[in-house]
C-alpha positions in Angstrom: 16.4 35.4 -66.2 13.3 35.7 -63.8 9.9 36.2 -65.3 8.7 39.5 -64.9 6.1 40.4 -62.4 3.1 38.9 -62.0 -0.5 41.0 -61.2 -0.4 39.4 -57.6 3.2 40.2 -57.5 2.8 43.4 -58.6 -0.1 44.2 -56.3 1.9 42.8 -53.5 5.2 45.1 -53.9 2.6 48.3 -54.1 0.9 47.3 -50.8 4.6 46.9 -49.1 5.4 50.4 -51.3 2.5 51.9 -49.3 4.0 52.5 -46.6 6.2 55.2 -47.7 3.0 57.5 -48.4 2.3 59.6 -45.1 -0.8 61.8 -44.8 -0.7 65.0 -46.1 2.0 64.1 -48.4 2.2 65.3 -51.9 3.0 62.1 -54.1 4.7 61.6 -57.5 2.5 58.8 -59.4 4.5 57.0 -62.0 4.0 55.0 -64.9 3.8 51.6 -66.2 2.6 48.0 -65.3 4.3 48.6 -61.6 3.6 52.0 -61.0 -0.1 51.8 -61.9 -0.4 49.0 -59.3 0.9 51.4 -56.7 -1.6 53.9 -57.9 -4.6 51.1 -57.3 -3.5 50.7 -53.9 -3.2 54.3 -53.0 -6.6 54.9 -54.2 -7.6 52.1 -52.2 -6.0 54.0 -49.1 -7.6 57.4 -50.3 -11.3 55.8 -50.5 -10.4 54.4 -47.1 -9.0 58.0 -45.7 -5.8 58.6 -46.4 -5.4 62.2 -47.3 -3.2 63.1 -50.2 -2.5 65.0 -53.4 -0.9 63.7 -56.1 1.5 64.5 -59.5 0.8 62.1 -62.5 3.9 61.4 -64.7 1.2 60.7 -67.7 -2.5 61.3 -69.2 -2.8 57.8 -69.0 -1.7 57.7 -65.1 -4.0 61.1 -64.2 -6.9 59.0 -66.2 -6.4 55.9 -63.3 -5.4 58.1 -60.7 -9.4 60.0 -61.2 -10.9 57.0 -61.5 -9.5 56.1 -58.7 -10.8 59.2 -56.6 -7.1 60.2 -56.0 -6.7 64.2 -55.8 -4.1 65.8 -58.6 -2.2 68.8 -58.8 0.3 70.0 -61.3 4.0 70.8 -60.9 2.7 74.6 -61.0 0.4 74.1 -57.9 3.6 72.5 -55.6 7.2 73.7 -54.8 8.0 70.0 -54.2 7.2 66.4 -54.3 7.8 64.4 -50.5 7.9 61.3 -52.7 7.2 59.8 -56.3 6.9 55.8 -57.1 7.4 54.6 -60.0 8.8 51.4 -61.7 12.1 51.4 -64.3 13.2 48.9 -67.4 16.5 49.1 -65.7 18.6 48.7 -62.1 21.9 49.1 -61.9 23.7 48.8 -57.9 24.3 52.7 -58.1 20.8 52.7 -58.3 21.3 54.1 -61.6 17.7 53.2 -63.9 16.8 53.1 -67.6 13.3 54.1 -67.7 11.2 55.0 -70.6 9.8 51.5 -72.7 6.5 52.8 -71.4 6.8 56.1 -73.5 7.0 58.4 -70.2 10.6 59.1 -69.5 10.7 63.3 -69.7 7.4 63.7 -67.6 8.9 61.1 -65.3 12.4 62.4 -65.2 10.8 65.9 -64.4 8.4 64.2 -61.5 12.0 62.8 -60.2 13.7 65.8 -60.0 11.1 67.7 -57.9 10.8 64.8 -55.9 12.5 64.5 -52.5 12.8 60.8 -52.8 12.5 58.5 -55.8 11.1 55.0 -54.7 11.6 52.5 -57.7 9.1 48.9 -57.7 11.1 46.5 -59.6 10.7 42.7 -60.1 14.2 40.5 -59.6 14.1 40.6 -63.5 15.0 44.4 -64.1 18.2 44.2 -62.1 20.9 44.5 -64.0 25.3 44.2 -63.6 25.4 47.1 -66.1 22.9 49.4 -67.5 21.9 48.5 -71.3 22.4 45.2 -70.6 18.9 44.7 -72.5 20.1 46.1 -75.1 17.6 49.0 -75.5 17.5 53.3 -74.6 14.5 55.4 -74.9 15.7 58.5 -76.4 12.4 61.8 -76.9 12.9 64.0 -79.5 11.0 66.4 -81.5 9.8 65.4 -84.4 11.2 68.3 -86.3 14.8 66.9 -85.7 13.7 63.5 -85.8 16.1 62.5 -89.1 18.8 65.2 -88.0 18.9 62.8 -84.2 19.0 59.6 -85.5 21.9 60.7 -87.7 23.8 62.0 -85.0 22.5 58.6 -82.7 23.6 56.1 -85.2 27.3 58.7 -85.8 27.4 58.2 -81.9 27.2 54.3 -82.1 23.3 54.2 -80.9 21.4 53.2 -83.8 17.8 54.2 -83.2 14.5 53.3 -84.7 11.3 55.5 -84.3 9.4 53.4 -82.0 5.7 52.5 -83.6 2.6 50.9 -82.7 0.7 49.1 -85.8 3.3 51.1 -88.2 2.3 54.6 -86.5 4.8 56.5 -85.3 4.0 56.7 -81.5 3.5 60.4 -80.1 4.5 61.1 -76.2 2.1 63.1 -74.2 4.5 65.8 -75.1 3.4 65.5 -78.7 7.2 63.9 -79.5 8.5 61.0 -81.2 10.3 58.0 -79.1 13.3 56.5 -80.6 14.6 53.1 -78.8 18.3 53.3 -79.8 20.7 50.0 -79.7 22.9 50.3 -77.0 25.6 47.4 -75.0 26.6 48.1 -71.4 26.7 51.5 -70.3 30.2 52.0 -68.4 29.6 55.9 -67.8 25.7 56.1 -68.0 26.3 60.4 -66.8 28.8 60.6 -69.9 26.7 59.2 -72.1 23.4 61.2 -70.8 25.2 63.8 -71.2 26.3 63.3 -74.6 23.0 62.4 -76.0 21.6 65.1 -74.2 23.6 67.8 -76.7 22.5 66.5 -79.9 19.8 69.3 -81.1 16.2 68.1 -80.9 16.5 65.4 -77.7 14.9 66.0 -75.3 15.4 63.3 -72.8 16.7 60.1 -72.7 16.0 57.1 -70.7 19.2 57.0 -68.6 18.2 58.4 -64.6 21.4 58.9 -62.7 21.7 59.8 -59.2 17.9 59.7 -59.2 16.7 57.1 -57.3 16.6 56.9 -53.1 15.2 53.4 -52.9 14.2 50.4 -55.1 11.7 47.7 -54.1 12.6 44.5 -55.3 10.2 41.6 -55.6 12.0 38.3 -55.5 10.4 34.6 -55.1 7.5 36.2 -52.8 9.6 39.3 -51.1 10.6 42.4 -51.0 14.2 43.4 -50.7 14.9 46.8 -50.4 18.3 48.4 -52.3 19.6 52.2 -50.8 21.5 54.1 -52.8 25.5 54.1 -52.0 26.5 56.7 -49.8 29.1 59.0 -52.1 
């Protein structure tokens, strides 16, 4: 498998993802080692001019995204989003994504879906023949129905564990619990969404289908671009 991105890599696909920014554009700000990259080089483009406004997908990308003298809004100031970058775990040839080792998934599933285009920065490494081919899903749930989910995940045949940092439980901006459930390939990724989705007390999972316009790949000092299949 391809090592994953390096920073020059990473700063490199961000500069080519740049170009998808017009002025005056509202912009979806993802998160993530990719994403944040992208949100270094539009504050570059900012300091330099570039007039924009901008929806973070996380505290921690709205923290950068200041820093970075980058105007925010919320979802409640916009009707729409012209177009959100953001990086993913997962590619699939559908386009399809898993998304959500960085903790972010609902926020950034929400940024998708008021976005008019979803641009993805991937290294080579994160595409995939089948989603869950690394073995892992993000699932949010509250913590009230923590126990009560991961009963139902592990009856479903996606054993989860509550994902921790240093043995604490770790806490979305959402103020829920991440479980990473143990999944193989994913033959109907909408089924399975779907599925998950019904169990009391989720309330996202990692799976993005039908989401994503474009994805930037970086490959051995490149970027190949995937569209999504018409139909």
């Amino acid at each position: 498998m391809p090592s994953r991105l390096s920073e020059s890599d990473s700063a490199a696909l961000a500069s080519h993802a740049l170009s998808y920014v017009r002025p005056g554009q509202v912009i979806g700000l993802g998160s993530g080692r990719a994403a944040w990259a992208f949100v270094h080089e539009l504050g570059r483009a900012v300091q330099a001019g570039l007039r924009v406004t901008a929806v973070p997908t996380s505290e921690a990308t709205a923290t950068l995204a200041r820093r970075l003298g980058i105007p925010l809004v919320s979802l409640d100031d916009v009707a729409s989003i012209d177009v959100t970058l953001d990086g993913a775990d997962e590619v699939d040839a559908r386009l399809d994504l898993i998304k959500g080792y960085g903790g972010a998934l609902v926020r950034e599933k929400i940024v998708a879906a008021a976005s008019r285009r979803l641009v993805i920065l991937v290294g080579r490494e994160k595409i995939v023949p089948m989603l869950g081919t690394r073995g892992r899903l993000p699932i949010e749930v509250v913590p009230f129905g923590a126990g009560f989910c991961r009963r139902r995940l592990a009856a479903e045949g996606y054993p989860p564990v509550v994902r921790t940092d240093d043995g604490t439980p770790v806490v979305s901006d959402n103020g829920n619990l991440i479980l990473d459930c143990t999944v193989h390939r994913i033959a109907d990724a909408a089924g399975v969404d779907e599925k998950l989705r019904a169990i009391p007390g989720v309330v996202g999972t990692g799976l993005f289908v039908g989401m994503a316009h474009t994805v930037l790949v970086w490959d051995e000092g490149r970027v190949t671009t995937m569209s999504r299949p018409e139909g």
